[in-house]
C-alpha positions as CSV (number, residue, x, y, z in Angstrom):
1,X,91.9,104.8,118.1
2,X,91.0,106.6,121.6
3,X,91.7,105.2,124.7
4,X,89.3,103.8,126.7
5,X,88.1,106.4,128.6
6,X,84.8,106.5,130.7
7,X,82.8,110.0,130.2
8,X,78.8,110.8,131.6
9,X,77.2,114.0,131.5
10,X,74.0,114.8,133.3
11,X,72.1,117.2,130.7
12,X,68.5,116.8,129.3
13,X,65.7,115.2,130.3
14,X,65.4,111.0,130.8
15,X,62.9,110.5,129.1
16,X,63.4,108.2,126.2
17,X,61.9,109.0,122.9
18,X,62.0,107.3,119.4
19,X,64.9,109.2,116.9
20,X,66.0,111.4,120.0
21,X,69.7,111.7,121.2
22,X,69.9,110.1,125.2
23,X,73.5,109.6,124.9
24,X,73.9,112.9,127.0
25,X,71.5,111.3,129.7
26,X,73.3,107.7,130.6
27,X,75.7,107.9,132.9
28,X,78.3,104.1,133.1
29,X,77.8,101.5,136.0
30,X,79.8,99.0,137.1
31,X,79.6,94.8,137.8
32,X,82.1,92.0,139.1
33,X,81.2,89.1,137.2
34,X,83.8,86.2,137.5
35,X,86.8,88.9,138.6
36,X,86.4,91.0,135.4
37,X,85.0,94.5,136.1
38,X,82.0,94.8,133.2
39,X,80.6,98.3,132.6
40,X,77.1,99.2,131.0
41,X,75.2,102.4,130.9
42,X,71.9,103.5,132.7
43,X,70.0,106.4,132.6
44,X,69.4,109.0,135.7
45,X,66.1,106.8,136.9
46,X,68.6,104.4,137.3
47,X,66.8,102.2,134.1
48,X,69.5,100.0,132.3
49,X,70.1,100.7,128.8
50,X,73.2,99.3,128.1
51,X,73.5,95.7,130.0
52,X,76.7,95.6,131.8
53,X,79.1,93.6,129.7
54,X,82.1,95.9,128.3
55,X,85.7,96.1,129.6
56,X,85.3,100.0,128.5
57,X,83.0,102.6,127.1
58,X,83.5,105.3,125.6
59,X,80.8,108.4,124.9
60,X,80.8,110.4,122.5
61,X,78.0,113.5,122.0
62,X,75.6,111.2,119.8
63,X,77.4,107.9,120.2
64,X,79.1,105.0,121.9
65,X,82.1,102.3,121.5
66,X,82.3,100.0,123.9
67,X,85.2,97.7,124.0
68,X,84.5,93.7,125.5
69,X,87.1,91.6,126.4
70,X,88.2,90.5,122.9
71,X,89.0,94.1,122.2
72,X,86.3,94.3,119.7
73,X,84.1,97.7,118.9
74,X,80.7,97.9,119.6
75,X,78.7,101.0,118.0
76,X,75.7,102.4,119.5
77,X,74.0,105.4,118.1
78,X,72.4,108.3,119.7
79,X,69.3,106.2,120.8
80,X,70.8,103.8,122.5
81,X,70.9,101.5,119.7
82,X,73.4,98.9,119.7
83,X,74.4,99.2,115.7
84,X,77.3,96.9,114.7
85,X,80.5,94.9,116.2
86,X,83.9,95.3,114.5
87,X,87.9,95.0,115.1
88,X,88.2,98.6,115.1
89,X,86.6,102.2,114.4
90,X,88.4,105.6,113.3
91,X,87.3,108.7,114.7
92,X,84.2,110.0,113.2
93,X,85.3,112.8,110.5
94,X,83.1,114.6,107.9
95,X,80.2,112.0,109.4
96,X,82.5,109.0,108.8
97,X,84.4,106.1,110.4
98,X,87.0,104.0,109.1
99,X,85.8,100.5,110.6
100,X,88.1,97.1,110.3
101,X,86.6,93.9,110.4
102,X,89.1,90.7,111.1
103,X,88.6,87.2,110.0
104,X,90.3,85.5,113.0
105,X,92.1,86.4,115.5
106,X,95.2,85.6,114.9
107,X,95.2,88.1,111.9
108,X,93.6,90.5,114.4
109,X,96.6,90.2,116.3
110,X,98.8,90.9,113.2
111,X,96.7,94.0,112.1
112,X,95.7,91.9,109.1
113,X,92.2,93.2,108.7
114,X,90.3,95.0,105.7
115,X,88.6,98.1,105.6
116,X,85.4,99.9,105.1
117,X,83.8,102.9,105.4
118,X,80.4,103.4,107.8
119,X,78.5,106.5,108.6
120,X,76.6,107.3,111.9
121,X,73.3,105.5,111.3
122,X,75.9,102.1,110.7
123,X,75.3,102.1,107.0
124,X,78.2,101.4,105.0
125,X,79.1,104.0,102.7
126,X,82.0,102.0,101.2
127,X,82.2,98.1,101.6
128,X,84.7,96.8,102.9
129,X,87.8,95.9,100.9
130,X,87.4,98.2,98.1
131,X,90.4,100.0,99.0
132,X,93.6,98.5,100.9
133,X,93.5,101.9,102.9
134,X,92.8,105.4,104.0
135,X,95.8,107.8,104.0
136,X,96.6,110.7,106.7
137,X,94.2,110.0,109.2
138,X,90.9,109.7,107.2
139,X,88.8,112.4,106.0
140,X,89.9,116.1,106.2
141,X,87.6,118.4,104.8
142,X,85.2,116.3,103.5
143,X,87.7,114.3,101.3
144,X,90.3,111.2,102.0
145,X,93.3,109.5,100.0
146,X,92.5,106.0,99.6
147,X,94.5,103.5,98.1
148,X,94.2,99.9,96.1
149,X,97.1,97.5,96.1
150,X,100.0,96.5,98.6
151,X,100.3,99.5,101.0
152,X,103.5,100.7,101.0
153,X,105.2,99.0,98.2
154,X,105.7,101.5,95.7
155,X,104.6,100.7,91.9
156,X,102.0,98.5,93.3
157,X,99.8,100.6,95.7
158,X,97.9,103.2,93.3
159,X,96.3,106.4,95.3
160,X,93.0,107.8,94.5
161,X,90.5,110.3,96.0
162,X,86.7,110.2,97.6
163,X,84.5,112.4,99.6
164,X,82.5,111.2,102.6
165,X,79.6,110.2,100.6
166,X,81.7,107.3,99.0
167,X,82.3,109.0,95.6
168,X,85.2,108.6,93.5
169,X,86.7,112.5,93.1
170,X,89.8,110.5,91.7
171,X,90.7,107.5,90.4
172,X,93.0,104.8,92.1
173,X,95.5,105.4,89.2
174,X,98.2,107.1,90.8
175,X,101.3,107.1,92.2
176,X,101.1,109.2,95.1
177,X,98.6,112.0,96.1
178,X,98.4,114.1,98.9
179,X,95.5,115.3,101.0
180,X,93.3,118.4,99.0
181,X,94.3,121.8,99.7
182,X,92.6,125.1,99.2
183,X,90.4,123.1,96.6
184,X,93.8,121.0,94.7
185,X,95.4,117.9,94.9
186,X,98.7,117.3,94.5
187,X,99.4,113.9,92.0
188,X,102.3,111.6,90.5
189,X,102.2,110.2,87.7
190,X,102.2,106.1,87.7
191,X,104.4,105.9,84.7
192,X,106.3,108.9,84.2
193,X,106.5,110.0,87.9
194,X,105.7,113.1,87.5
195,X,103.9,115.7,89.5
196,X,101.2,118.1,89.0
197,X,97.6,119.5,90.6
198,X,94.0,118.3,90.2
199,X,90.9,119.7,91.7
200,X,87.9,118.5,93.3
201,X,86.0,118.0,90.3
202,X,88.6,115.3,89.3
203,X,90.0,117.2,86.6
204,X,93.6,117.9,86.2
205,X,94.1,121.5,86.0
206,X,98.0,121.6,86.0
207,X,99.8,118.6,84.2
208,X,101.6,115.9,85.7
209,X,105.0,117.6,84.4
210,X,107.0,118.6,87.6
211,X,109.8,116.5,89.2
212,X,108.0,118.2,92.5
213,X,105.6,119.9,93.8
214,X,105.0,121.1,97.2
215,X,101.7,118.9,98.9
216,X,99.5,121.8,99.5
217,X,99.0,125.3,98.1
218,X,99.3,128.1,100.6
219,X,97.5,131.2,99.8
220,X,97.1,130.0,96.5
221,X,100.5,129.5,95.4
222,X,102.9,126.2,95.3
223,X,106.2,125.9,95.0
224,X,107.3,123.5,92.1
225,X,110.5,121.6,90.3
226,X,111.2,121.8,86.8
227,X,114.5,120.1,86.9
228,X,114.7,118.2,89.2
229,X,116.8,118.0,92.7
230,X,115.0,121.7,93.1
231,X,116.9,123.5,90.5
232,X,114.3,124.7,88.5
233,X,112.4,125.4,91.6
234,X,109.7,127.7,90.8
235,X,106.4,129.1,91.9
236,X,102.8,128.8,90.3
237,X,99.2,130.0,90.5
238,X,95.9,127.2,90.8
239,X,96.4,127.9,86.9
240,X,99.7,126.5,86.7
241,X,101.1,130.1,86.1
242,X,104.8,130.8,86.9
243,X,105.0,133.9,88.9
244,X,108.1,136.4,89.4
């Protein structure tokens, strides 16, 4: 999660007008209201948009959080529109954010929270809950590790894959997975712990026979074990040929 950090830029015209981005226009303004500082957002005619009651805002090019005292989110979208509250919001990625709602605060305070998965307009692509998380930072490319389970206890928490519409690429089945590279996925087994490559399509093009395999293809080769403590270490093609 970003800082709070309080950004205005002076471009476009003020005038407001149904659908059209004015986030570029408003410009933050401060109160003292019972010795808190409170911050909202005007335009340049000096109009209030945003009423001033937010420890911090933060704008981005076609939206806002603004954090209140309770260190809740609020999302506005490019209009102006105040959207949704939660706990906490990823970074936008692929058109995404990875929101956390709380049910007290007390588990808020214990990063007990659950997860789902909201696009710009505040529709939720995911609900929340379906998945206990989302691996390495969210979305890269257009695709994220999710998990179901216990997170971190291995043998419990199974990994999966879905792009940014919410689609299941693969399913919560696996042992581990990393993040897709140059259009595979590395993947363990559950049962027999073994690694091999899927692709995008969800199909698995190399078979989960490896004791390793490196996370990502480079130039369209991966290094893999066929041993075990890398001494059958090998390389291999996005066909799963060995090469000399």
């Amino acid at each position: 999660m970003k800082s709070i950090i309080i950004l205005a830029s002076f471009i476009g015209l003020t005038t407001t007008v149904f659908g059209q981005n004015i986030i570029k226009t408003l410009s933050q303004f401060e109160i003292k209201q019972n010795g808190k500082t409170l911050v909202g957002l005007k335009n340049l005619d000096g109009k209030i948009i945003i009423p001033a009651k937010y420890l911090g805002i933060i704008i981005e090019k076609d939206h806002v959080l603004a954090e209140d005292y309770n260190g809740d989110y609020t999302y506005i979208d490019s209009t102006a529109k105040i959207i949704c509250k939660y706990g906490l919001f990823s970074d936008f990625s692929s058109g995404v954010s990875v929101v956390t709602k709380y049910a007290n605060l007390k588990d808020k305070n214990e990063n007990i929270g659950v997860d789902g998965l909201m696009n710009k307009s505040g529709k939720m692509v995911v609900p929340f809950g379906v998945y206990s998380s989302y691996q390495y930072k969210g979305f890269i490319n257009g695709y994220c590790v999710v998990t179901v389970g216990k997170t971190g206890e291995v043998g419990v928490t199974k990994y999966g894959l879905i792009d940014s519409l919410g689609t299941v690429i693969l399913k919560p089945i696996f042992r581990m997975m990393h993040p897709p590279s140059e259009g595979m996925v590395a993947i363990q087994e559950a049962e027999t712990k073994r690694w091999g490559y899927a692709n995008l399509k969800g199909e698995i093009v190399i078979p989960t026979i490896y004791f390793w395999v490196s996370p990502s293809f480079k130039n369209g080769i991966a290094d893999v074990d066929t041993e075990g403590v890398f001494k059958g270490r090998i390389k291999i093609d996005k066909t799963g040929k060995k090469l000399q």
